[in-house]
N, C-alpha and C positions, 0 to 999 in steps of 0.2 A: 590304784585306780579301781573303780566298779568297775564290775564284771559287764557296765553299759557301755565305759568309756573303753575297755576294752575293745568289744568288739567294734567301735565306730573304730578307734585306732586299725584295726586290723583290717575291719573293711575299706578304709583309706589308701593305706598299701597297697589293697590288695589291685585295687583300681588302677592308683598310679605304676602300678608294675605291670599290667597288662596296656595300660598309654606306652608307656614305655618300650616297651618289648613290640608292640604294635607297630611301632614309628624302626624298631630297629628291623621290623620284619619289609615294611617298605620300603625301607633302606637298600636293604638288602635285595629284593627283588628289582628295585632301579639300579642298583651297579651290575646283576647278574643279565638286565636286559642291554645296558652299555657292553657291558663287556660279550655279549649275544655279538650286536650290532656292530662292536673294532671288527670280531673276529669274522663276520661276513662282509662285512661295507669299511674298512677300516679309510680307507680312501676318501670316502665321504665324509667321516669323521674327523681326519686329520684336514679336513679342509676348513672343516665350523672350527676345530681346535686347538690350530696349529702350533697355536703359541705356547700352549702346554707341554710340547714337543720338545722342550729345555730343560723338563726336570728331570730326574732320575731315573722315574718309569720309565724313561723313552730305552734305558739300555737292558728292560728286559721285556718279555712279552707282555703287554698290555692288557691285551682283550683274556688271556688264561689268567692275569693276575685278576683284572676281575669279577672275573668268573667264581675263580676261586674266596674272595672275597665274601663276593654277593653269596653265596652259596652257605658259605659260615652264617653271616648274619642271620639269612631266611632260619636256619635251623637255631641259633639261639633265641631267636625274636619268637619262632614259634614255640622252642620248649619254653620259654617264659610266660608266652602270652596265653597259652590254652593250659599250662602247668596251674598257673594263679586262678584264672578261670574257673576252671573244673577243682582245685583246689585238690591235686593230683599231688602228693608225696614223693611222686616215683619220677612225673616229669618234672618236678625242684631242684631234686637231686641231680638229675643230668643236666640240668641247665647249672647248676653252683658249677659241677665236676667241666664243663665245658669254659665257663667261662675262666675256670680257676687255671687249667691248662692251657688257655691262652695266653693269662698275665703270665705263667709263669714260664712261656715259651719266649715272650718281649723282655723280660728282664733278662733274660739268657741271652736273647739278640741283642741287646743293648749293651751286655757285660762284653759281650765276645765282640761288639761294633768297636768298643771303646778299649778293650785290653789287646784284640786279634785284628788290631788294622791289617797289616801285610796280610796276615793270613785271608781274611774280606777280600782282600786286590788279589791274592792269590789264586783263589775259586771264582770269584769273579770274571778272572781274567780267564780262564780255563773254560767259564761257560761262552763267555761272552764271544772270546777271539774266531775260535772255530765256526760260528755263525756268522760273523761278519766277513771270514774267508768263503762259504759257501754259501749266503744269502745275500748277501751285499750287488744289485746289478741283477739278481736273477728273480727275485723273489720283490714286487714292486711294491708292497707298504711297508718291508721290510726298509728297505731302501728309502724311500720315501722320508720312514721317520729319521733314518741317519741321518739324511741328507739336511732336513728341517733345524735336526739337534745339533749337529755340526755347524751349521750355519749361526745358530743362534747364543750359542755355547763359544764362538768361535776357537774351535777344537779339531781334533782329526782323529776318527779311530779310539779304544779305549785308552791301549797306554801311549799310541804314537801311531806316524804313516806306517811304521812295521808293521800292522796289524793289517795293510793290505798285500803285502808281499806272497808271490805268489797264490794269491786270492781268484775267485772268478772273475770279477772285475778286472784286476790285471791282467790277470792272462787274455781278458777281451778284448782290450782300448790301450793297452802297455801303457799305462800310466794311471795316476793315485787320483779320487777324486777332484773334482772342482775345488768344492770346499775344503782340502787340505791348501791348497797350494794360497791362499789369503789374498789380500791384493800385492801382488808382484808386478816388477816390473822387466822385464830382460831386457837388454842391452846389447848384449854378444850372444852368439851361441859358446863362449866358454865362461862367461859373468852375469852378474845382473844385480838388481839394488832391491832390498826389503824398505817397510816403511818400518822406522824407529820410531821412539817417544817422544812426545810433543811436534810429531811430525819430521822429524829430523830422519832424513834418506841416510842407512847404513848399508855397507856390502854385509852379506853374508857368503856362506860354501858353493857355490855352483853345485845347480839340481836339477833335474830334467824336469821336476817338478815345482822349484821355486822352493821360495821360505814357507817350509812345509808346519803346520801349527801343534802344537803340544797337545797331548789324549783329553782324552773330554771326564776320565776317569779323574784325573788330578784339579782340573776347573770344575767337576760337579762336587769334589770334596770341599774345597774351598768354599763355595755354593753353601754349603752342609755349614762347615765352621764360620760363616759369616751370618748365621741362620739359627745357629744353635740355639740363642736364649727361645726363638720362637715355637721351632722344633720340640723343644722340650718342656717348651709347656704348653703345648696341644700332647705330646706325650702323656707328661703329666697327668693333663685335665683326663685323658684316656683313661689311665690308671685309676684315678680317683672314681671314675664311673663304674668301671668295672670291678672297686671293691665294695662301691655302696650296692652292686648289683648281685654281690654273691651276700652281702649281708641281708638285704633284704629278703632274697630267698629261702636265706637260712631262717628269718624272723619268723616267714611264714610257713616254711617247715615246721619250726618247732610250736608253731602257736596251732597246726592242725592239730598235735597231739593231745590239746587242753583241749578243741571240742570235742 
């Protein structure tokens, strides 16, 4: 190429890299004002968004996840966008090294999603359980969201009703959430009838609480595994952006050293 077509090449990039990184840095700033707005009005929020209350997010904090998020963005959207800009070697490089350690943080979550299940439910379990034994009934968007995601999920708790035992909740009301106990029916105070498949009324074990429902840990996996081709190719598409986006950095890194 002439050294004209070069530089319109370069001056190309250099624009679409700062579009680019521009839209990531709005991005960014909109999930860091969401995630503002859970963690002060989260009430509010679960009321416009209930329905989103089913997915996965609901089993950890929300509004710090995206904080935390928005937060990343703003700071790679800006090292890209004022990096190309200013035509800064120094911000390129932090932006390549940023974005390079986040793919290679997902490919480690992904290796360890798909090889370290148990160990996932393990930690999982460990963060999850003990907040939903001291937040659960005392702490009201905390609740709130369980209650939503339980509902919608129909689930109970992460791995089971255990996970209220001994809870503040129990020890308040002596007995497990509403949305555990499903639609039941009692009969006696020592019997009572669940509803079966296709409708068909089975006994199950006598419960103070009824035919209590399976953790919401094992129905958001399934969730997961009936989802997978989708999941993973928004993964994917993820990936792919994030190597055209250390490539193009690095274009323009190396093409600062030729002027």
């Amino acid at each position: 190429l002439s050294p004209g077509a070069k530089m319109g090449c370069f001056t190309f990039i250099k624009v679409m890299m700062i579009l680019f990184n521009l839209a990531i840095f709005l991005g960014g700033g909109t999930l860091l004002g969401v995630g503002i707005w859970v963690k002060v009005d989260g009430e509010s929020f679960l009321n416009i968004f209930g329905a989103l209350s089913s997915s996965v997010l609901q089993v950890v904090n929300v509004a710090y996840l995206l904080i935390v998020i928005g937060a990343i963005l703003l700071v790679i959207g800006f090292l890209g966008c004022y990096g190309a800009q200013k035509e800064s070697k120094c911000l390129l490089m932090m932006f390549f090294s940023v974005v390079l350690i986040i793919f290679i943080v997902e490919v480690a979550a992904a290796v360890v999603a798909l090889v370290f299940t148990g160990l996932a439910e393990t930690l999982l379990t460990g963060l999850v359980t003990p907040l939903l034994k001291d937040k659960y009934g005392e702490d009201p968007t905390f609740t709130h969201i369980w209650n939503v995601t339980m509902t919608e999920v129909h689930c109970c708790g992460l791995n089971n009703y255990t996970d209220f035992d001994d809870s503040y909740f129990y020890k308040k009301y002596n007995s497990y959430p509403r949305q555990c106990c499903g639609d039941t029916q009692y009969l006696s105070f020592w019997g009572m009838l669940c509803p079966g498949s296709w409708g068909i009324t089975i006994s199950c074990h006598p419960h103070p609480c009824g035919c209590l429902l399976q953790g919401c840990f094992s129905q958001i996996l399934e969730e997961i595994r009936t989802n997978a081709g989708v999941a993973g190719g928004v993964a994917a598409g993820i990936a792919a952006l994030e190597i055209a986006a250390m490539a193009v950095a690095m274009y323009l890194y190396c093409r600062l050293d030729e002027k």
